[in-house]
N, C-alpha and C positions, 0 to 999 in steps of 0.2 A: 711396341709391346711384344714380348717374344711369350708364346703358350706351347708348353712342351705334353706333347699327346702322350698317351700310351696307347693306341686301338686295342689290344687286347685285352678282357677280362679278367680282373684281380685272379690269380692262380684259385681255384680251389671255391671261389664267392659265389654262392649259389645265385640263379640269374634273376630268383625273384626277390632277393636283397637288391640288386643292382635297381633290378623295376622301381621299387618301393621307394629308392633312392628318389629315383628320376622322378616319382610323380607327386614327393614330396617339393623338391624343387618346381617341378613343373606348376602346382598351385600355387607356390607364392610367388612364382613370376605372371599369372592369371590375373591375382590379386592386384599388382601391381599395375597390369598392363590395362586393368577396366576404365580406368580414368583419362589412358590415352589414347582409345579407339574406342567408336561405338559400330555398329550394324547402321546408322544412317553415314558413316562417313567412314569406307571404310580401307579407304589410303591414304589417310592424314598420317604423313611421315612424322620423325621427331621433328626435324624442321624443315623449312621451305627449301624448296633446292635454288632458290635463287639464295639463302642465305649460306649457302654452305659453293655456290659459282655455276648457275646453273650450266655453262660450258661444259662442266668438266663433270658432266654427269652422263650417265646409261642407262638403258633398259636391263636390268636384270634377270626380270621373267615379264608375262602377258596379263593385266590384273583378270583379263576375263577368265583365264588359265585357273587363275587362283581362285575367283569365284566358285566356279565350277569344282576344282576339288575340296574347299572347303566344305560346299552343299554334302560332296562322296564322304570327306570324314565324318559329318554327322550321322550319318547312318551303322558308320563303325559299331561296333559294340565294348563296353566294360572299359578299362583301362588303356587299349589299345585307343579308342576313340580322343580319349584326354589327350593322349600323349601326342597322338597326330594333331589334334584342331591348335595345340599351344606351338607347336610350329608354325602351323598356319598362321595362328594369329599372330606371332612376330614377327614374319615377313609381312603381315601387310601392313603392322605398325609400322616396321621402318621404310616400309611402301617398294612402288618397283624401280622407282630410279636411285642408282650408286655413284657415290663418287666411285675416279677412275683416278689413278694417277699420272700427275703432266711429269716432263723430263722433269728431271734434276737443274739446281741452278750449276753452272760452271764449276762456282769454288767449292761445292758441294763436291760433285765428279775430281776434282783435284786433290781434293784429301782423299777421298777414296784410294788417289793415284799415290799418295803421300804414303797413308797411314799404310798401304797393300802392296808396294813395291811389289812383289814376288805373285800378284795376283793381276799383273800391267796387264795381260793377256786378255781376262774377264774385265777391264775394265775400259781396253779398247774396243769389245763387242759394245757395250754400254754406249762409247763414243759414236758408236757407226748408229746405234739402233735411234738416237738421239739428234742423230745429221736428219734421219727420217722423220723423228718427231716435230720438229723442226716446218716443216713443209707443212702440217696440217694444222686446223684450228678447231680444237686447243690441242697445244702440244702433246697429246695425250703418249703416252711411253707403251711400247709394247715390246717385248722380249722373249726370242726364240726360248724354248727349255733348254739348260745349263747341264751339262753335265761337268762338274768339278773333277777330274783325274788325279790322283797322286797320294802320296804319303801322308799318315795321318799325321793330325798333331799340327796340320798346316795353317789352319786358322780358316780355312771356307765356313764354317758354320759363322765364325766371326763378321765375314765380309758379306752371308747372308741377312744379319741382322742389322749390318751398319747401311745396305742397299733398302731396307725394310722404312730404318728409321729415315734414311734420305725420300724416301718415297709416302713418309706418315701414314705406311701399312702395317701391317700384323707380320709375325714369323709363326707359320705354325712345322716344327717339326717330326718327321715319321718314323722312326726307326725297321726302316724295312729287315733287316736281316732278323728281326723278330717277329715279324707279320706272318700270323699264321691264317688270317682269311682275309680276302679282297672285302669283305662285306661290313667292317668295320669302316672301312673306305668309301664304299659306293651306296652303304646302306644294306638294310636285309627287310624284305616284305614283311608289311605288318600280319601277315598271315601267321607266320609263326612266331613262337609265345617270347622269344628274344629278338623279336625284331624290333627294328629303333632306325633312325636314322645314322649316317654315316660324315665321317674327317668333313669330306667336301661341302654336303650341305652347312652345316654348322660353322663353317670358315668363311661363307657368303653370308650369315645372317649377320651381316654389322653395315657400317656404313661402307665402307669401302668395299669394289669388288675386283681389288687389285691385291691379295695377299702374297704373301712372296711361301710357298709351299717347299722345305726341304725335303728331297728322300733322301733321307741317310742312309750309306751304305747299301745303293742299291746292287752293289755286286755280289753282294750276299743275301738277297731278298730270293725265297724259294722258287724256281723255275721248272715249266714243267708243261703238261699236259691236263687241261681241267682247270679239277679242282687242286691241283697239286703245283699250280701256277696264279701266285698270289700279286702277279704285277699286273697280268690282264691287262685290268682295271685301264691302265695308262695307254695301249692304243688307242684308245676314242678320244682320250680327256689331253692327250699332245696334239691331237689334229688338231686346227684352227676353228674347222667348218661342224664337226660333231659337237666339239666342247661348248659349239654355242647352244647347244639344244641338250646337256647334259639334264637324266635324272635321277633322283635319289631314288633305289628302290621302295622306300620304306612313305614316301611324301608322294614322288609320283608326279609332282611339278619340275615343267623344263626351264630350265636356268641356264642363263647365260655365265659358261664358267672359261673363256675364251682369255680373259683379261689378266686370269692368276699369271703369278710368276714364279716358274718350275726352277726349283736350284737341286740336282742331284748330285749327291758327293758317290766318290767308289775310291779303291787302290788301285784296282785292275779291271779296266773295261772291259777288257777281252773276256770278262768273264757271267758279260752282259748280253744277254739273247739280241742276236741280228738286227730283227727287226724293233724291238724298243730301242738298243742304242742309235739306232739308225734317226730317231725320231729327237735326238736329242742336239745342240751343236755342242761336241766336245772339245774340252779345253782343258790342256796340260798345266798342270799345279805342283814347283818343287819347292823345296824347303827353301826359305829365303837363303841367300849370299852371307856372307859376313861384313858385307858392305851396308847391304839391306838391312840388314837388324837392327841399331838404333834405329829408324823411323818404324819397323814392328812391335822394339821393346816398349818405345814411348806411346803408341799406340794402343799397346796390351793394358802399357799402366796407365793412363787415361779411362780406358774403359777398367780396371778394376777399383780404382779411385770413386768412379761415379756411380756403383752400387755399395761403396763401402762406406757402413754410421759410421765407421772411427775415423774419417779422412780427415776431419776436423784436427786431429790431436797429434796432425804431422806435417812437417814441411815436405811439399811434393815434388823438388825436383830431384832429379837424380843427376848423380857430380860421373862425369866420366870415368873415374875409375868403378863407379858400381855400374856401369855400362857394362863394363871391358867384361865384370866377372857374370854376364848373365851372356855374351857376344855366343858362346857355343852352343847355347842352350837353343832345341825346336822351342816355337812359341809354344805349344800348349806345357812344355816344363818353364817357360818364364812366369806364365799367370801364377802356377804354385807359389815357385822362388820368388816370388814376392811377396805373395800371402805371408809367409813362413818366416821372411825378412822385417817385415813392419810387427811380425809377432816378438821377432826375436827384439829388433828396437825399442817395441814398447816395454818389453821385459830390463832390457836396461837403462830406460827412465829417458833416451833421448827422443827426439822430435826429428830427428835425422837419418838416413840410411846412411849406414858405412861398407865397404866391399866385404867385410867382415860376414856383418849380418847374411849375407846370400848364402843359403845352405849349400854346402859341398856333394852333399849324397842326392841333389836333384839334375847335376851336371850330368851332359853326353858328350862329349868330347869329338865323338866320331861322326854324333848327328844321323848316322845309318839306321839306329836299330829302334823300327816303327815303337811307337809307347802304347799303351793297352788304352781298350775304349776305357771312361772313366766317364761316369754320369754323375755331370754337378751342374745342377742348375745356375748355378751361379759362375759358371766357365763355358762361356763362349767358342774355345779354342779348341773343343774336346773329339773335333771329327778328325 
């Protein structure tokens, strides 16, 4: 499942719309959640962790931890108290042990190898991290934070989502070069009248406590001194040994957030403070080969096929010569050119792509010149 954030605040939405929002939802998730916890029982998960492998399960957080704060939200006052206790009481719905995810099976790791040519690098870290997993029981997968290097348009946000689904986690991604406060991240104390919780908590409240977390474009996330330094955040939560004991300022319970899976993408590292990149293992990412591209382009159309209603009302292979005329295109202008191409075929009533159909004004010939960010939910390939 991929969930695309925005931490920031609708432009202009005053904060108690926002509230109003929240505790509108928040009651009918209350509603909802009375019939699956009571106060005599009060870590009844959704299911038994033996049904879901008890192996391959963790501690999250400490249930006394949570006793204890949920006693402190009660005391809260007015709205802020709802909004804390309805957190609370979803962690201890879905209780304190997580699944965790094991390696990958092999043929899994090989299409990645397949479908990412041009990403071999990222996916023989995967190979080594995986020789390790290997050794313990349960295989359980653990992975240095990623930093992705290179030109946009490459398809890392693609290969974050395809590592996500290999791993039956979540993708949630951040847009850091728009990040104007750490605290939509780490949370912000309920003391003041926009406090709420933050990105991190809300990514552990599920079953799984293995998300695979994108920073987009962290070479453009604002750097600095303070508050004028919106990545912070990220010293403590790349350490192995702190992120076990991370908290939300806004909840105030320590969680185990050790397990996430950090994918940062940039252009230019060097353009990434010292000591955060230092915390990262970086990995060089070019535009694939022209060798590389069939297994990219079928790739790209694979995954646009499998979110599109109309796939039904076409035949899906592609004949070599509509290969040849996508071979110069970066992946994120093939996901377009093909959109654009089954429009143009269905407009002339076949069931078939011809080399025809591939738009001429989405071609780069030269491949050099970066394409602009483009935000479409439905495009994977857009970092």
């Amino acid at each position: 499942m991929h969930t695309e954030l925005h931490p920031t605040r609708r432009p202009n939405a005053p904060a108690s719309r926002d509230l109003a929002q929240q505790l509108t939802e928040i009651r009918r998730l209350l509603s909802s959640w009375e019939t699956a916890a009571t106060r005599d029982q009060p870590f009844a998960a959704v299911s038994s962790a033996a049904d879901r492998g008890a192996d391959a399960m963790r501690q999250l957080f400490d249930p006394g931890d949570l006793v204890a704060r949920i006693e402190w939200a009660k005391r809260l006052a007015g709205d802020t108290r709802e909004v804390v206790l309805a957190q609370l009481r979803r962690a201890q719905i879905l209780g304190p042990q997580r699944r965790v995810s094991l390696k990958p099976e092999s043929e899994d790791l090989e299409k990645l190898a397949r479908d990412f040519p041009h990403l071999i690098s990222v996916v023989n870290v995967l190979r080594r991290r995986i020789a390790l997993a290997e050794r313990s029981s349960p295989p359980a997968l653990r992975l240095p934070p990623l930093l992705l290097s290179g030109p946009p348009g490459t398809g890392k946000t693609a290969f974050a989502q395809r590592l996500a689904q290999t791993l039956q986690s979540r993708v949630i991604q951040i847009d850091m070069s728009t990040l104007e406060t750490p605290f939509s991240i780490v949370g912000l104390d309920v003391g003041y009248a926009t406090g709420r919780p933050g990105v991190i908590w809300d990514a552990m409240q599920h079953e799984s406590m293995t998300p695979v977390i994108v920073l987009d474009e962290l070479d453009k996330a604002r750097q600095g001194v303070g508050d004028h330094d919106v990545t912070g955040f990220l010293y403590s939560l790349l350490e192995p040994l702190t992120a076990t004991r991370f908290v939300d300022a806004a909840i105030g319970l320590a969680i185990d957030v050790s397990r996430v899976i950090w994918i940062a993408t940039c252009n230019d590292a060097s353009q990434i403070h010292s000591a955060i990149r230092s915390r990262f293992k970086l990995v060089a990412v070019d535009l694939p080969t022209r060798q590389q591209m069939p297994a990219v382009i079928r790739s790209i159309h694979a995954e646009l096929l499998r979110g599109a209603e109309w796939r039904g009302g076409f035949e899906h292979d592609l004949d070599d010569d509509v290969l040849s005329e996508l071979l110069s295109m970066p992946p994120r202008s093939v996901w377009h050119a093909l959109e654009e191409a089954y429009a143009t075929c269905a407009l002339a009533g076949r069931r078939r792509l011809v080399p025809s159909d591939i738009p001429t004004v989405t071609r780069d010939t030269t491949r050099t010149r970066p394409i602009g960010f483009i935000h479409n939910d439905n495009d994977p390939y857009r970092i």
